[in-house]
VEXDREN-2710 file (C-alpha; in Angstrom, 1 decimal):
% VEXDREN-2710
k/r/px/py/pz
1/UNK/272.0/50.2/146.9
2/UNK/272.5/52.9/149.1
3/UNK/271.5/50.8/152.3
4/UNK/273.7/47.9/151.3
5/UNK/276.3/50.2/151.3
6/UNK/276.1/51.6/154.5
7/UNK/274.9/48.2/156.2
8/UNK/277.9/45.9/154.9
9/UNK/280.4/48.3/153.9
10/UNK/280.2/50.9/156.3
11/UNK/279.4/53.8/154.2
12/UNK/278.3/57.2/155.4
13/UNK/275.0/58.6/153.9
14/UNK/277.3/60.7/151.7
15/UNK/279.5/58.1/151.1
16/UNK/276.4/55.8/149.7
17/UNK/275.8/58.7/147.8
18/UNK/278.8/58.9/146.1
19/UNK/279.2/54.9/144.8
20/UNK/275.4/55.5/143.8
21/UNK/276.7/58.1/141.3
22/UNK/279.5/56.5/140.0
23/UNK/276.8/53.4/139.4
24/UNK/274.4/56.1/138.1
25/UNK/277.1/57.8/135.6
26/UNK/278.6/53.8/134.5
27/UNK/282.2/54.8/135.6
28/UNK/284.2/51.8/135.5
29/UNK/286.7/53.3/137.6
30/UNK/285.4/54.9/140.1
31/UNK/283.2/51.6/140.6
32/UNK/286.7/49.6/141.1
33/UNK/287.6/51.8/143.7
34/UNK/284.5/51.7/145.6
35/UNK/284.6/47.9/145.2
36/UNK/287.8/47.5/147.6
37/UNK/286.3/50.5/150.1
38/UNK/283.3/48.2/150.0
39/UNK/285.1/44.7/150.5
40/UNK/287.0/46.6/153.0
41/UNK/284.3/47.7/155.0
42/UNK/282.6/44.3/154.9
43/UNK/285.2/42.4/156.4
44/UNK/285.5/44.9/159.5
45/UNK/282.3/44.1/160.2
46/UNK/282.7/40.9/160.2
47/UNK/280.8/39.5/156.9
48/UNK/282.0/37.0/154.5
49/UNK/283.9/38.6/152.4
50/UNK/282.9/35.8/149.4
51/UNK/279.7/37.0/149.9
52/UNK/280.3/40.7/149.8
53/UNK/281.9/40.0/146.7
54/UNK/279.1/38.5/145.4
55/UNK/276.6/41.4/146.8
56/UNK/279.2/44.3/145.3
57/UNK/278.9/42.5/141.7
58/UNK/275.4/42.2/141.8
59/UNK/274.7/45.8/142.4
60/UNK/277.1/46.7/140.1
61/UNK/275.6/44.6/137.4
62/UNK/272.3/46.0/137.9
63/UNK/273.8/49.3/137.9
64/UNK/274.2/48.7/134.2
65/UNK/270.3/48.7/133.9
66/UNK/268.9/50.3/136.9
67/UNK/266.8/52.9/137.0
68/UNK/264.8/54.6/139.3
69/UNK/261.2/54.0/139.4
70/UNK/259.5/57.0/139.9
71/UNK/262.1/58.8/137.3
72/UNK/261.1/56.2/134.7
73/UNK/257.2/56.8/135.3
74/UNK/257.8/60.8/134.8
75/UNK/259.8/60.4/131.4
76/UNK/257.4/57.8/130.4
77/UNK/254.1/60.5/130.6
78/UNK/256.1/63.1/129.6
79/UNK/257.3/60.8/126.5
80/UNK/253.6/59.7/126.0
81/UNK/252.7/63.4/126.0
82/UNK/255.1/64.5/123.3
83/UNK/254.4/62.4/121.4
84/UNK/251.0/62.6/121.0
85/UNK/251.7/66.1/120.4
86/UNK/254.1/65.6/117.5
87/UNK/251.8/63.1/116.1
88/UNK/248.4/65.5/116.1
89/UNK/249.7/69.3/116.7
90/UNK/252.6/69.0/115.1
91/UNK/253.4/73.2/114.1
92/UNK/252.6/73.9/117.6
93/UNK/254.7/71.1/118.9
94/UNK/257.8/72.4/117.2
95/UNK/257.3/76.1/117.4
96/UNK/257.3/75.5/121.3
97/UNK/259.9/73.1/121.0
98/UNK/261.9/76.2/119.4
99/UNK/261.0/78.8/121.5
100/UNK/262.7/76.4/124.4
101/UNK/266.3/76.9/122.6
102/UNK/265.9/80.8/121.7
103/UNK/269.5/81.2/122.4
104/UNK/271.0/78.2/120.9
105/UNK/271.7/77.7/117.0
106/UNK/272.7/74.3/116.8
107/UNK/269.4/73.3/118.3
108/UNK/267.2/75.2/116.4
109/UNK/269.0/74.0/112.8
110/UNK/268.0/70.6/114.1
111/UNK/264.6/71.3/115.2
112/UNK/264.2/73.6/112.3
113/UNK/264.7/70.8/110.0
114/UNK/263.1/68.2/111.7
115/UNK/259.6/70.3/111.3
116/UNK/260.6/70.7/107.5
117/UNK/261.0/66.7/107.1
118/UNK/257.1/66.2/108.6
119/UNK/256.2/69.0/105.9
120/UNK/255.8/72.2/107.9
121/UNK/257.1/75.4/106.4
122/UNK/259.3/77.7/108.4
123/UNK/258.3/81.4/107.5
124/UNK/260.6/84.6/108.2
125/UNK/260.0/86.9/110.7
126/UNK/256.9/89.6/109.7
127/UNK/256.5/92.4/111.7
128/UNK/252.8/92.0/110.9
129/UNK/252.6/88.5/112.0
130/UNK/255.6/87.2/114.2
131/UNK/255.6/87.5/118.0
132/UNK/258.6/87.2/120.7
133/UNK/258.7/83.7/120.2
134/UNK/257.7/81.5/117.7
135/UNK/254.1/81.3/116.6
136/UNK/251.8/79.5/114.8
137/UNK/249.7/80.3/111.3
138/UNK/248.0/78.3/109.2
139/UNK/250.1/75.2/110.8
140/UNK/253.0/77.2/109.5
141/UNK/255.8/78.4/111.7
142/UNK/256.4/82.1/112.1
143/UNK/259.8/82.8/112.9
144/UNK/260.0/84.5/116.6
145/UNK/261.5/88.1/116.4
146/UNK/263.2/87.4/119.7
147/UNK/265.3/85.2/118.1
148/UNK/267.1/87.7/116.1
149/UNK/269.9/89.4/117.1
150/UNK/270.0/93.1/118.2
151/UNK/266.2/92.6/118.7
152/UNK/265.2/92.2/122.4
153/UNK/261.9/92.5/124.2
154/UNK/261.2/95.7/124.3
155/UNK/261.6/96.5/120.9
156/UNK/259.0/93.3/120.1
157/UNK/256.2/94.5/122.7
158/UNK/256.4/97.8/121.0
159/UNK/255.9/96.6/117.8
160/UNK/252.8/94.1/118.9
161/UNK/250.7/97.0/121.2
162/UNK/250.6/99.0/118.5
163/UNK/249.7/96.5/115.3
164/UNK/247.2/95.3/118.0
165/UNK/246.0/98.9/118.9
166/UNK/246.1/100.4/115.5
167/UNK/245.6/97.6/112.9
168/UNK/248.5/95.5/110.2
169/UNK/251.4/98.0/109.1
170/UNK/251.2/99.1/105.4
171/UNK/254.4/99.8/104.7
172/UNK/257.8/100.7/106.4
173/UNK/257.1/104.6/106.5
174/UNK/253.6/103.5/108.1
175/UNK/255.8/101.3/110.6
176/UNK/258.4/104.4/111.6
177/UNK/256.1/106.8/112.0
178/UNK/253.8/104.6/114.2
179/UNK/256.0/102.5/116.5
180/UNK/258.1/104.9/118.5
181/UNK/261.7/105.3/117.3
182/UNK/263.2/105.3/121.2
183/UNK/261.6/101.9/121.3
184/UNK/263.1/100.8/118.0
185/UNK/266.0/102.7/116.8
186/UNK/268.1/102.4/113.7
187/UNK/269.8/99.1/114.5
188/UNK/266.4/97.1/115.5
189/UNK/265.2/98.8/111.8
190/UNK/268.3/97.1/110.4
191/UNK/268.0/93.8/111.5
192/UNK/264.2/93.6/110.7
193/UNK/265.2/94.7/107.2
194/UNK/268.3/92.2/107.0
195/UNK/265.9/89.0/108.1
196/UNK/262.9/90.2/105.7
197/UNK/260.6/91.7/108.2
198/UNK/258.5/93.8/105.9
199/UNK/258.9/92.2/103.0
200/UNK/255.1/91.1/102.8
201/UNK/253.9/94.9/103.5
202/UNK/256.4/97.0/101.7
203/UNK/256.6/96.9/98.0
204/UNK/260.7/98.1/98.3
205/UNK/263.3/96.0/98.2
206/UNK/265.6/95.5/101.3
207/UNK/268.8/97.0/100.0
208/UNK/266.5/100.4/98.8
209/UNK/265.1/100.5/102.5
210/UNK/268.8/100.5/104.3
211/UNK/269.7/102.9/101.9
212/UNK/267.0/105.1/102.5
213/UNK/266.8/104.6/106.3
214/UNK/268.7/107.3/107.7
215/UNK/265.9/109.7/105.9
216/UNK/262.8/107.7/106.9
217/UNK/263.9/107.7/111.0
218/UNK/264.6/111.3/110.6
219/UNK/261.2/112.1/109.0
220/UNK/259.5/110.1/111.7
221/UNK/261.0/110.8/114.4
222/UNK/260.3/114.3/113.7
223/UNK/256.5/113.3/112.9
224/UNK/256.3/111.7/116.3
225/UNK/258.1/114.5/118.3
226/UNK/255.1/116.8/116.7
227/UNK/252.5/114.4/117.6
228/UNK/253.6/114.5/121.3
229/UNK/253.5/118.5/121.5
230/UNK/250.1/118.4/119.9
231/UNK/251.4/119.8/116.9
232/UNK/250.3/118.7/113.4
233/UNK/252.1/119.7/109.8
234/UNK/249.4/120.9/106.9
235/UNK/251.4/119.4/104.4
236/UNK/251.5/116.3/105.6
237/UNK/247.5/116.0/106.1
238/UNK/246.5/113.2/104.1
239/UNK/249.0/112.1/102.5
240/UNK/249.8/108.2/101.6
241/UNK/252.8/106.5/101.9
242/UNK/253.4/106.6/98.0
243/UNK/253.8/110.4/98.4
244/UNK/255.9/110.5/101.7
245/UNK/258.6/108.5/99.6
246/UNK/258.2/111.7/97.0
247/UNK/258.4/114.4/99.2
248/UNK/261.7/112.3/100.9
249/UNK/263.2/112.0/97.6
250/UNK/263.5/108.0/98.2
251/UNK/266.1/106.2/96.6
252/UNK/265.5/103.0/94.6
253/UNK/268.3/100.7/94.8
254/UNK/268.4/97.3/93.3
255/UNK/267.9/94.4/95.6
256/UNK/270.8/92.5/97.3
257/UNK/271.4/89.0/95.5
258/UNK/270.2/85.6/97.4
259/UNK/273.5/85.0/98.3
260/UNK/274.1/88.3/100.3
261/UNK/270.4/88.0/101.9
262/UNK/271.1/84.5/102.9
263/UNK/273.9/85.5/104.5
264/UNK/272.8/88.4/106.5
265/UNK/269.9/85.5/107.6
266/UNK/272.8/83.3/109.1
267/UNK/274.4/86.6/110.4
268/UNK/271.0/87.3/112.2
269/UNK/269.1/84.6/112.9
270/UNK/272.1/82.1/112.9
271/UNK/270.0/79.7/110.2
272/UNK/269.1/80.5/106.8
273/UNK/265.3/80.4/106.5
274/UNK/264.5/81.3/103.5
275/UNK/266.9/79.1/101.6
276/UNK/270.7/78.3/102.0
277/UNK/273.6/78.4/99.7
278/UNK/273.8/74.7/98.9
279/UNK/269.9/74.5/97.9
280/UNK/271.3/74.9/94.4
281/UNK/273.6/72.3/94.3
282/UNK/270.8/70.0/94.9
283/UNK/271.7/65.7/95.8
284/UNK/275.6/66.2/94.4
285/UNK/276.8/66.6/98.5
286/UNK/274.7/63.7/99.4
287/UNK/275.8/61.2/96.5
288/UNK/279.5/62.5/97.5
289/UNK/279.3/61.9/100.9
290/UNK/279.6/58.8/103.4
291/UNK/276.1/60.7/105.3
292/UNK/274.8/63.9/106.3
293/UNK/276.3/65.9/108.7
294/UNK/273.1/65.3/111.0
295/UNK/273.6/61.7/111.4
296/UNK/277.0/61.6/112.3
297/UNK/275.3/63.2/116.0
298/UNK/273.1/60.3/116.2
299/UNK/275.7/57.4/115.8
300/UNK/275.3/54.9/118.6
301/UNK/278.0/55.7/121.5
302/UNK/280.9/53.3/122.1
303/UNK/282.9/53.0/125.7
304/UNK/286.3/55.0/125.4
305/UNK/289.2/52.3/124.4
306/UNK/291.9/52.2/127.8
307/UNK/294.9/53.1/125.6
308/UNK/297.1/56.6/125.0
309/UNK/295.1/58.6/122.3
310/UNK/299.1/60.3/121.3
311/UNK/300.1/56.3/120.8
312/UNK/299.7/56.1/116.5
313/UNK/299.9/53.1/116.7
314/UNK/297.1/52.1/119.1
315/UNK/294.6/54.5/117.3
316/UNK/295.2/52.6/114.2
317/UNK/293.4/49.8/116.5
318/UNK/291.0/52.2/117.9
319/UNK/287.3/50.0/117.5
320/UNK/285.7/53.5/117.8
321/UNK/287.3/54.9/115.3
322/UNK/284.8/55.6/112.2
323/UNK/286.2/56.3/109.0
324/UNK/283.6/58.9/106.9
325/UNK/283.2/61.3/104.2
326/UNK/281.7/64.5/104.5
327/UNK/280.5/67.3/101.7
328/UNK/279.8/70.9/103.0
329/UNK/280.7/74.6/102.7
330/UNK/283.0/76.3/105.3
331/UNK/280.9/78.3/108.0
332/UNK/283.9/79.3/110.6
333/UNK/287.4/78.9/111.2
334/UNK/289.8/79.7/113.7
335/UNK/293.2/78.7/113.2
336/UNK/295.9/78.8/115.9
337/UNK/299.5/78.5/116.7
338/UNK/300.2/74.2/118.5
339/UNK/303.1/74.7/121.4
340/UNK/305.3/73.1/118.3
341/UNK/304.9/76.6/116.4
342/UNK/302.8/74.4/113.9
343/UNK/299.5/76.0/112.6
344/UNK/295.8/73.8/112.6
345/UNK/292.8/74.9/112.2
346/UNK/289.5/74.4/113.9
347/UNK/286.4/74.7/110.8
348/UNK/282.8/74.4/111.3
349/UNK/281.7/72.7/108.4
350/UNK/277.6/72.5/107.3
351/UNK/275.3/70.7/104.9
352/UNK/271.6/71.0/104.6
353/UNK/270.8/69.3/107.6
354/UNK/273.5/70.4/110.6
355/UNK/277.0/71.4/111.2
356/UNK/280.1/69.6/112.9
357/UNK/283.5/70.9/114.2
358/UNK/286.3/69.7/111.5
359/UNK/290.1/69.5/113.5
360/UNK/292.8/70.1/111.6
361/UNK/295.7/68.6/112.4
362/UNK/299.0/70.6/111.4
363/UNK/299.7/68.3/108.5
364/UNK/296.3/68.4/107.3
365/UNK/296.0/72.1/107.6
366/UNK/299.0/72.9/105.5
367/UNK/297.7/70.6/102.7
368/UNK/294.1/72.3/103.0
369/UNK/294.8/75.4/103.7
370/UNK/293.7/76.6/99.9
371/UNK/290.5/74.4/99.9
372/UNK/289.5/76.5/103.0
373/UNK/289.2/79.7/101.4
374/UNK/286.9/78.3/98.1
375/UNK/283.8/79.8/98.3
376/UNK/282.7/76.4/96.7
377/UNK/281.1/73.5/98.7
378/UNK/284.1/70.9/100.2
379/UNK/284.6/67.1/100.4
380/UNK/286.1/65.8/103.4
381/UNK/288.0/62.7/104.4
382/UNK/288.1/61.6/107.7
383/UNK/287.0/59.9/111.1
384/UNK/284.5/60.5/114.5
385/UNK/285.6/58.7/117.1
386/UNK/282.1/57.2/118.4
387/UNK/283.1/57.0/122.5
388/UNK/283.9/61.0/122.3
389/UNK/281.2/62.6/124.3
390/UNK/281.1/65.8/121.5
391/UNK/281.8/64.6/118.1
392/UNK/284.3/66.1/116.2
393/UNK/285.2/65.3/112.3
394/UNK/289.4/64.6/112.3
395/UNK/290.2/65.5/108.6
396/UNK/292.8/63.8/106.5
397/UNK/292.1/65.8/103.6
398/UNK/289.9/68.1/101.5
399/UNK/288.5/68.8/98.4
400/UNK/286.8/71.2/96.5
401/UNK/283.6/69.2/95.7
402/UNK/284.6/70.3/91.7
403/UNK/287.7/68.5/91.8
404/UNK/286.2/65.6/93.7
405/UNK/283.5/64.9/91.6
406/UNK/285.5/65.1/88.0
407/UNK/287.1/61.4/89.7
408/UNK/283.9/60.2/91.1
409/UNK/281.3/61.1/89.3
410/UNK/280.7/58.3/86.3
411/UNK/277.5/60.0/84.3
412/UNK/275.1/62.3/84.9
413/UNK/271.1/62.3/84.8
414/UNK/268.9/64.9/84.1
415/UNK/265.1/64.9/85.0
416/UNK/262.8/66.8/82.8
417/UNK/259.2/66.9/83.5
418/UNK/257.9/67.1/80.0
419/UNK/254.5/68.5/81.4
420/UNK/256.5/71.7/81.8
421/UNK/258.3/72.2/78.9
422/UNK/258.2/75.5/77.1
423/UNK/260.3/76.5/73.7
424/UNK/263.0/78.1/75.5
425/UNK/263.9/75.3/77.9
426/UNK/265.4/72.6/75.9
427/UNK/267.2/75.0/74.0
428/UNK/268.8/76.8/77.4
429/UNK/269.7/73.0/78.4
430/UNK/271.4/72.3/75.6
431/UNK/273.6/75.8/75.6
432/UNK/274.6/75.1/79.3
433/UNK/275.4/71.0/78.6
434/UNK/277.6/72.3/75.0
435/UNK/279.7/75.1/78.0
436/UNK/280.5/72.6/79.9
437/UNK/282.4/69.9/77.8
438/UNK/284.3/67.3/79.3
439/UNK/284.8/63.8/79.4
440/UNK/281.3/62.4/81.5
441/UNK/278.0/61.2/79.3
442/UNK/274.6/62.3/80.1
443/UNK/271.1/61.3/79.9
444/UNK/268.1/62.5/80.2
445/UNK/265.0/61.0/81.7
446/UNK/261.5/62.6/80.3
447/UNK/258.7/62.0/82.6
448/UNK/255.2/63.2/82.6
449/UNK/251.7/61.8/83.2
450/UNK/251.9/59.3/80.7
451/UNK/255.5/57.3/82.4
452/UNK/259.4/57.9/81.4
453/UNK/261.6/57.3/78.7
454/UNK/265.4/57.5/78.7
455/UNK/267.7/58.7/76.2
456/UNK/271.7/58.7/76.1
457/UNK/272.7/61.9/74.7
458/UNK/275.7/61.1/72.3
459/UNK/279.2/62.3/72.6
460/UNK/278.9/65.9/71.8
461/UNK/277.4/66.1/74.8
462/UNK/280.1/64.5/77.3
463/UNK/279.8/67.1/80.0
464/UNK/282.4/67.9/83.2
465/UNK/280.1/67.6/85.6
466/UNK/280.6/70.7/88.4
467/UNK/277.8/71.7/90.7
468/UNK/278.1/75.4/88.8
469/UNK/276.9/73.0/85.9
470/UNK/273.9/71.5/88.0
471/UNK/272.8/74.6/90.0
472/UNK/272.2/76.4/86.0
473/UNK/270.4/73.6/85.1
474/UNK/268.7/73.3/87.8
475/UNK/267.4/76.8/87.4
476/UNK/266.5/76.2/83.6
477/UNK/264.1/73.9/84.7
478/UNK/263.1/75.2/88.6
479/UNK/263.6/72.0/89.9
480/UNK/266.5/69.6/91.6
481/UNK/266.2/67.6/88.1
482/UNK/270.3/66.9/87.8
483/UNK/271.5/63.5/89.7
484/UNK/275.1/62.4/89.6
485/UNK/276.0/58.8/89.0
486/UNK/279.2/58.4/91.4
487/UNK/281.7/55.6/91.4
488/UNK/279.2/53.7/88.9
489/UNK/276.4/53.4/91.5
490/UNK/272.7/54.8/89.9
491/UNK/270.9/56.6/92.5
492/UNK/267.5/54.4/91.2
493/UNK/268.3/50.6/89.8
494/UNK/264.2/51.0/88.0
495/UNK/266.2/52.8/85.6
496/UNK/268.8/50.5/84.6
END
């Protein structure tokens, strides 16, 4: 392409380089342009200009499949190579993919649950166990303790020389007193506590150890200090662990809740890894929603329409425009001040399996406003546009997902696994189904070993079916056993 150029149309090297981008990068434009420079060219030269016509539009048309040769061959090993990896080392595949975007939270959600959908677990970091990056065990993934914040490498070779050296830490008093607190002072000690770091060696809780942290540096550091000068303390010959914490008067708090450890996760690690908030409201987002958040990314592309985006009236006719419902909770938002003195907002909204920027236009925003600050999942109404190169979610309104499902949701299921049952379950059930009277039947669906049977609790039972109502039920029976049946569409037709 690059020859023709510079043989018929006169090109310069840098020139030819130039049209063989625009080809390269399928911009219409730019290839319009260089179609006249070309034609142009041609004719001082002296060639038919029908038939430099005819050689510009084949090169252009074959710039809408071209590809280099040599490029294709290196993408298709390295394709060939991954892929056999994926298929046969598939923990190490992943924790290497993972340890590529250290930095960058959007990918490793994505990877993160990727490896979860093939069956792998994720595990926290473990100061015993985890290494800079992430690392394989038992074709489980341990967390890297690079990738939390606060945490760089020093701290992290530290902590390996001497497990290496000296054997597995027993405890987090073992840990202080062995790893040298220079190396890992108090806020390196916080985060490791925060993301779980010693929960496998250290029988107290996190919340007891920040409490008690201040005390256990100070005691170690001292303990160190009197190592280095050759010094040693008679009283603290031979003593364990379990009497250190006497002799420093350690307090025992009780534990943060899941929701507050959770969230110091997401503040740390920018994932949740040992669970996430909307765990407990089980399929409700997904049987609310248009898809998951996830696949929105992976919609095929479409060419940007030639018209004004500020024209309403064209973007009513917009063929890229997508129209969608989403369910998440809130993770950011930053509202600002338009040139109008109108407020929007911009909100990061997540489900189970990625996030997506929501815009909020200033009449949007001023109706949602309120559904913004619930603590409770959200329902969205909106569109993608599918040629923008970064999809955003344009919102037309909001919902708290309570509110949403009271229209939507037509029954409800609930799976018990019979082979489970104890005396207290059925009776819990029924307590939490009588609380939450409204106007929605139930049923439940006993399975066991032996098959299923179906029965329509009667009207006593008509339920207002919020996911506070299905996360309590899903703990009675430690399972995702509630299903809601939503514009009168059953999630399984066997059951009809």
């Amino acid at each position: 392409v690059m020859n023709i150029a510079r043989t018929v149309g006169g090109y310069s090297l840098g020139e030819a380089d130039l049209l063989r981008r625009a080809m390269g990068k399928k911009k219409e434009a730019e290839m319009a342009r260089h179609r006249e420079i070309f034609l142009a060219g041609a004719k001082e030269r002296g060639y038919d200009l029908k038939k430099a016509e005819e050689i510009y539009d084949l090169m252009a048309e074959f710039a809408k499949y071209g590809f280099n040769k040599s490029h294709a061959v290196a993408y298709a090993v390295i394709a060939y190579q991954t892929a056999f990896l994926k298929n046969y080392y598939p923990a190490c595949f992943f924790a290497a993919l993972l340890g590529t975007e250290m930095n960058n939270t959007d990918k490793i959600t994505m990877y993160i649950n990727d490896a979860r959908e093939t069956g792998i677990e994720i595990l926290p970091p473990d100061v015993n166990e985890s290494l800079f990056l992430f690392n394989v065990l038992d074709d489980k993934i341990r967390f890297g303790m690079g990738a939390i914040k606060n945490i760089g490498n020093g701290p992290v070779e530290a902590i390996i020389a001497e497990r290496e050296e000296n054997g597995p830490f027993t405890g987090f008093i073992d840990f202080c007193e062995r790893v040298s607190m220079r190396s890992c002072n108090k806020r390196v000690l916080e985060s490791l506590i925060k993301v779980g770091g010693f929960d496998d060696c250290e029988k107290m809780n996190r919340a007891s150890l920040l409490e008690n942290l201040e005390l256990i540096v100070a005691h170690s550091s001292k303990k160190q200090e009197e190592k280095a000068l050759g010094q040693s303390n008679l009283f603290d010959m031979g003593f364990s662990e379990e009497s250190t914490e006497e002799m420093l008067n350690v307090i025992e708090m009780t534990d943060f809740e899941d929701k507050e450890k959770l969230g110091y996760e997401k503040q740390l690690l920018g994932i949740y890894v040992s669970g996430h908030p909307l765990d407990k409201f089980g399929d409700i987002l997904l049987e609310l929603a248009s898809m998951e958040i996830k696949d929105i990314h992976t919609l095929p592309q479409m060419a940007k329409p030639d018209f004004d985006f500020r024209n309403k009236d064209a973007m009513k006719k917009d063929p890229s425009k997508r129209n969608l419902t989403i369910a998440g909770m809130v993770s950011e938002m930053k509202a600002i001040i338009t040139k109008k003195g109108d407020k929007m907002a911009f909100v990061t909204i997540e489900d189970l399996s990625g996030k997506i920027e929501c815009i909020f236009f200033p009449k949007a925003y001023l109706e949602c406003f309120e559904v913004l600050e619930s603590e409770d999942p959200i329902v969205l109404s909106g569109y993608v546009r599918l040629s923008d190169d970064r999809r955003s979610f344009y919102v037309n309104s909001a919902r708290v997902v309570t509110d949403e499902s009271d229209e939507r949701v037509t029954a409800i299921r609930i799976k018990v696994d019979t082979d489970n049952l104890n005396d207290y379950t059925l009776p819990k059930l029924k307590q939490v189904l009588l609380s939450f009277r409204g106007s929605v039947p139930a049923h439940i669906i006993f399975e066991s070993t032996g098959g299923r049977v179906k029965m329509d609790l009667n009207d006593n039972f008509l339920v207002n079916p919020t996911p506070q109502m299905a996360a309590r039920i899903n703990d009675i029976l430690s399972d995702n056993s509630v299903s809601f049946i939503v514009d009168g569409k059953l999630e399984s037709p066997a059951l009809n």
